[in-house]
C-alpha positions, 0 to 999 in steps of 0.5 A, spaced: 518 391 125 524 391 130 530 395 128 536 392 125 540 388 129 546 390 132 552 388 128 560 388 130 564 394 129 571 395 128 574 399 133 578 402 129 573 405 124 568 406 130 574 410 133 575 414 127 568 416 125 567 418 132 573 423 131 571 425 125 564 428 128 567 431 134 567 426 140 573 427 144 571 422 150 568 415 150 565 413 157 566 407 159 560 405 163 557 400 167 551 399 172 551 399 180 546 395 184 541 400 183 541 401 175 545 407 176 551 408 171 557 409 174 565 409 169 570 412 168 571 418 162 578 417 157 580 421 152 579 419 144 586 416 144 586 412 149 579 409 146 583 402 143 586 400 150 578 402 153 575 397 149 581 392 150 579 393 158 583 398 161 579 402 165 578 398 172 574 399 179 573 398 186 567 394 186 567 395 193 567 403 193 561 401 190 554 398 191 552 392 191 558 390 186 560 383 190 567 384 191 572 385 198 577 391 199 582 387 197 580 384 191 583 385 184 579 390 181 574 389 175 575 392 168 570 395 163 570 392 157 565 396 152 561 394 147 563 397 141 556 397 137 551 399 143 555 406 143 551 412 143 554 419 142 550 423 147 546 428 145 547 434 150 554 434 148 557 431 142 563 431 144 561 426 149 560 418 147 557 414 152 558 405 152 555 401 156 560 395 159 560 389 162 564 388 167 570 383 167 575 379 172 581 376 173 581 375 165 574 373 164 567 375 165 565 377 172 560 373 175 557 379 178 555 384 173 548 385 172 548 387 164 552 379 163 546 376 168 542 379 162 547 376 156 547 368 160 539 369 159 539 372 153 544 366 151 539 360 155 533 364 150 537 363 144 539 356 146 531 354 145 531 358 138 528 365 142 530 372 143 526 376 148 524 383 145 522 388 150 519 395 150 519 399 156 514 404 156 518 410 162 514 414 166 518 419 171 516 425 175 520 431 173 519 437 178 524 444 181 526 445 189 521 449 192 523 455 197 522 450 202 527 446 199 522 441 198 519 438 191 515 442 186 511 441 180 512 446 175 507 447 170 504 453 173 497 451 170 499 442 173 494 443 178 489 439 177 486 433 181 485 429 175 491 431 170 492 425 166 493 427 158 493 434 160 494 438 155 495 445 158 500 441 163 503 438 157 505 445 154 508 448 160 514 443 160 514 442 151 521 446 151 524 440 155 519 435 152 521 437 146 529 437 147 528 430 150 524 427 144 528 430 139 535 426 143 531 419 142 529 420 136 536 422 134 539 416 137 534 412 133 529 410 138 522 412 134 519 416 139 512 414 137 507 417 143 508 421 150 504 424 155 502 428 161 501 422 166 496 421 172 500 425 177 502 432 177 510 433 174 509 426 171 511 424 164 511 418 160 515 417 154 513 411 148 518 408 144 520 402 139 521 395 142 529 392 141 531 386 144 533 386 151 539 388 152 538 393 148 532 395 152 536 395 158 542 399 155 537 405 153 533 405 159 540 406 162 541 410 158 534 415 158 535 416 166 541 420 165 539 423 158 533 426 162 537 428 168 543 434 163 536 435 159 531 437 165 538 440 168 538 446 162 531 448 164 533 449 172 529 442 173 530 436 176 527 428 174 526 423 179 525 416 178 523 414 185 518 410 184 512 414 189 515 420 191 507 423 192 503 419 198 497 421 194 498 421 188 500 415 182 506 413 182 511 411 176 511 404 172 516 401 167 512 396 164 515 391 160 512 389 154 514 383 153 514 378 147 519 372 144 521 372 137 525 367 132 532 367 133 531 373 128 528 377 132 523 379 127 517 373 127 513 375 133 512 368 137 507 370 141 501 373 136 496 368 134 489 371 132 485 364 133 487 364 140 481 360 143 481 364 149 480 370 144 487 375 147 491 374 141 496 370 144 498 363 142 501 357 146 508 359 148 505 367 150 501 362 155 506 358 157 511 364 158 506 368 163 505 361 167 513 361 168 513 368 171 506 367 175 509 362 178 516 366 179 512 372 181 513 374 188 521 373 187 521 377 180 517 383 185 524 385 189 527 385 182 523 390 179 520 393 184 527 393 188 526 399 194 522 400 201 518 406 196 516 401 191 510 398 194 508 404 196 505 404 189 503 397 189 498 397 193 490 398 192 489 404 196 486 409 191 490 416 189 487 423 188 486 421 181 482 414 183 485 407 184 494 406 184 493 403 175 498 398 179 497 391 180 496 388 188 496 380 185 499 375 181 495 375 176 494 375 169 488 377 164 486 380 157 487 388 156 484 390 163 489 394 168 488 390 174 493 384 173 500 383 174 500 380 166 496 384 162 495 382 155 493 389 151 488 389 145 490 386 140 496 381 143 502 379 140 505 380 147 504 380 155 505 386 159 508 386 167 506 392 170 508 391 177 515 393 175 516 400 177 521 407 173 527 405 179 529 398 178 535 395 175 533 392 168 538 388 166 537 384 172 529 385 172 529 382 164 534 376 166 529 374 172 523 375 167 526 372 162 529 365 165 521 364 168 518 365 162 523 360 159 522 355 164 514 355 163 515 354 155 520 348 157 515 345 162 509 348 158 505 349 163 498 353 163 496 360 167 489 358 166 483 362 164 485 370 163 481 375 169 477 380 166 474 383 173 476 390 176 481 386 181 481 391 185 474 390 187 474 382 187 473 380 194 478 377 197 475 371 198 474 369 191 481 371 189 483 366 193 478 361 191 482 362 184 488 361 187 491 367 186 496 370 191 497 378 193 503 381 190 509 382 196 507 388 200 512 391 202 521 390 200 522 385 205 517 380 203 519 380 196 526 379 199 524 373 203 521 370 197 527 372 192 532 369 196 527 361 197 525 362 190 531 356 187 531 360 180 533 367 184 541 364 185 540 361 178 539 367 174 544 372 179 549 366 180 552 366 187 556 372 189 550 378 186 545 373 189 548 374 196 549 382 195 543 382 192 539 379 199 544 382 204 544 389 200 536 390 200 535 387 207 540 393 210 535 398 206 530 395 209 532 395 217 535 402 216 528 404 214 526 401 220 530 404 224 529 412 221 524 417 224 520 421 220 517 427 219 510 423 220 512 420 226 514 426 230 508 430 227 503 424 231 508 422 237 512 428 239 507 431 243 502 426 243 503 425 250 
């Protein structure tokens, strides 16, 4: 069963339960263009005229928040029932926010992009619930200043499920797990994954916005927790060439407006996945969108360095290279694990803003249960393996393989300024388009390795 469904609260309850359990600031919070929180702190006695909106910002001084220096600033308006008390220190709590303007909601603001599609999926009787499995790297600086694993036993060539690398990092681990699971999240699993340093943490599923706000969330709790131990994570998508890199996979399912009754579970499914009619259907939606959800979550020069088929020091990347969708198989775009009831993306990656990541899904989803269209039959095949020609004989086209082909497909694709609306659409666009010709025009250490005394 899902948790329980956020309700309204009081403000004036909320303030002085908060009180009584020592809090003395509240953060008003909301996200950059990255995922990146960003916010002001105000003290306990100024909270009712927060939640009324009176923290404002420059969204100029910001990236990718739309606005020209002289305009009128956005305001915070925090959400009273998403509030968490942070557990480094109790004296903190932090809200996620959504931003206003000029006495209204600000087009531009990636959790509202979210709230519009959440509010289009309830129209039709749905609610999106997500689960987001978190990998990330956490690693210490070297003498050389460079990045360092630090488990003195997490050496191996196939680290994957390592215990002994597990255990040389239980004490941060275990301070983690503890954190979510006293915030309510039900920790169920977590592991050393396929890279040396690299983690996965497995929590339960809640609708997406609340998805969205723990995600964004977790980042920052793992940095002050990782930072007690002289450590660091990073959430950069490929920080090793050789090695895998770190996924968000979003597992993803429709539910009654209740959000309790699992729309997507049909254990007669002919094609024997577990997926009923309106699964199919959703999966259709985001094939068709595929390419233009790809620069939303997978949004840096460095994720496509993870989706690609070269194969790592452990065997293949696990990401996916094509728009495609099949049965448990880890090969696919979409992959419908054992037992079905939902449909896995595993092209996004542990960088990407959720909030706007689940807003593209969401509004493709919908738009192939409206037009109730068929993704046709699953692949089963090792998809890395399959010739190209009969990938392409099954009309399956490559994933984008680098940020700027994912932007041209983003900015072409009608449904990207649907969902973004026109202002962040435009940022959005004009903002990876300048990463991606500053990576251009930067000279790396490979290239001065190979050219600079070539000749």
């Amino acid at each position: 069963m899902p948790p329980p469904r956020r309700q309204p609260v009081p403000i004036p309850r909320l303030i002085a339960d908060l009180r009584k359990q020592g809090v003395k600031y509240g953060m008003a919070t909301f996200v950059d263009i990255h995922g990146v929180s960003k916010g002001k702190v105000v003290p306990i006695d100024h909270w009712e005229q927060m939640f009324a909106g009176s923290e404002m910002f420059t969204g100029f001084a910001l990236d990718g928040v739309p606005q020209a220096v002289n305009e009128e600033e956005v305001a915070a308006h925090p959400d009273p029932a998403a509030g968490v008390v942070c557990p480094w220190n109790r004296e903190l709590a932090w809200f996620p926010s959504d931003l206003w303007c000029r006495g209204a909601p600000f087009a531009a603001c990636s959790r509202g992009i979210l709230k519009r599609q959440m509010a289009a999926a309830a129209g039709m009787g749905y609610q999106l619930n997500l689960g987001v499995e978190t990998e990330f790297f956490v690693l210490r600086d070297g003498p050389d200043g460079r990045p360092q694993v630090p488990g003195a036993r997490d050496t191996l060539a196939k680290p994957c499920y390592d215990l002994a690398g597990f255990l040389d990092n239980y004490p941060w681990l275990d301070e983690l797990v503890t954190a979510m699971n006293g915030l309510g999240w039900d920790v169920y699993s977590c592991d050393h994954e396929d890279a040396n340093g690299q983690f996965e943490t497995d929590f339960d599923y809640a609708d997406a916005l609340a998805m969205a706000d723990r995600v964004t969330f977790f980042r920052l709790l793992v940095k002050e927790i990782t930072a007690r131990h002289g450590l660091y994570p990073t959430f950069m998508p490929k920080p090793f060439a050789n090695r895998t890199g770190s996924g968000a996979h979003f597992n993803l399912s429709l539910a009654d407006r209740s959000g309790r009754r699992n729309l997507f579970k049909d254990r007669a499914d002919p094609r024997g996945c577990g997926l009923s009619r309106l699964g199919y259907q959703f999966t259709a939606g985001v094939l068709r969108h595929a390419a233009a959800i790809c620069a939303v979550i997978a949004p840096t020069v460095n994720s496509y360095k993870r989706l690609t088929r070269r194969p790592n020091a452990s065997g293949f990347t696990w990401a996916p290279i094509y728009q495609c969708y099949g049965d448990n198989n880890r090969t696919n775009m979409l992959r419908i694990p054992l037992g079905g009831g939902r449909v896995e993306c595993r092209a996004a990656d542990i960088g990407c803003n959720l909030y706007l990541g689940a807003a593209m899904i969401l509004a493709a989803g919908l738009e192939g249960v409206r037009e109730e269209l068929d993704p046709g039959e699953p692949n089963r095949d090792n998809m890395y393996q399959v010739p190209f020609s009969e990938v392409q004989r099954r009309g399956i086209s490559l994933l984008p393989q680098d940020l700027d082909s994912a932007i041209d497909a983003f900015a072409a694709d009608p449904l990207s300024q649907q969902v973004f609306g026109g202002e962040m659409f435009e940022a959005f666009v004009s903002f990876k388009r300048q990463e991606w010709a500053d990576y251009h025009a930067h000279v790396s250490d490979w290239e001065l390795a190979r050219y600079l005394r070539l000749w």
